[in-house]
N, C-alpha and C positions, 0 to 999 in steps of 0.2 A: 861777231860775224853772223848775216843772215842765212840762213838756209832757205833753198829755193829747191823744188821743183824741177826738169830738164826742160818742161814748156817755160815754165815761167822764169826760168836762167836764160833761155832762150827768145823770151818776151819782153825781159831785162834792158840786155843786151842791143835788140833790134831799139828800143827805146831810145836807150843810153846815143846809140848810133845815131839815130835820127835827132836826136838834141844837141851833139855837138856838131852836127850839117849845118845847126841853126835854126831846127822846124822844133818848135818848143810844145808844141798841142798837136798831139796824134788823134786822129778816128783809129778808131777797130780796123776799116777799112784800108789804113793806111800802114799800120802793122801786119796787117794780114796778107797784106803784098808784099810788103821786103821780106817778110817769115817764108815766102814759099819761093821767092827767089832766089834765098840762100840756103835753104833747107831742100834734100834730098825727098825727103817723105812728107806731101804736101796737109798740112792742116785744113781743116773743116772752120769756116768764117765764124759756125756759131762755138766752136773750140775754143777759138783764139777769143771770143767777147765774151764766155763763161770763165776764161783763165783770167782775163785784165781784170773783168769783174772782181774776182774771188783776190787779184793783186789790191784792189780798190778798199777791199772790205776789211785786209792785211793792213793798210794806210801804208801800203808800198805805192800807192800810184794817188793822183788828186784828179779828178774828175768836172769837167764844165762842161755847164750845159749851151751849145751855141743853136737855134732852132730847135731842130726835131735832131741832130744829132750831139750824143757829148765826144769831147775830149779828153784827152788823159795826157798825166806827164808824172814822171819819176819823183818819187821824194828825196830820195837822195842818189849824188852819183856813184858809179861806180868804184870810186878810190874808198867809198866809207862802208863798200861792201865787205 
């Protein structure tokens, strides 16, 4: 079992969520909106790209680069958590 963090269970989660919608490549930006839609106490944008980061560096999340912004997506799903 991995142990996470309450952002990064929470940055998991928001992931997880948005990959079974179908959107398979999140921005920062794109997590950073449904984090503070569902979330009570809203997150700081460079928060939420210091935590995916520090997911990224974990090899919890894969990162691409499309232009000037990357991407991120889950390494694995939530059932192998």
């Amino acid at each position: 079992m991995i142990k996470h963090g309450m952002l990064e269970s929470a940055i998991m989660n928001v992931l997880w969520n948005l990959e079974e919608s179908g959107m398979f490549k999140s921005s920062v930006k794109d997590v950073h909106k449904a984090l503070n839609e569902q979330s009570k106490t809203k997150k700081a944008y460079t928060t939420v790209k210091t935590v995916m980061d520090r997911l990224y560096q974990k090899n919890m999340l894969v990162k691409t680069r499309h232009g000037r912004r990357y991407y991120y997506r889950t390494t694995y799903t939530n059932q192998d958590d």
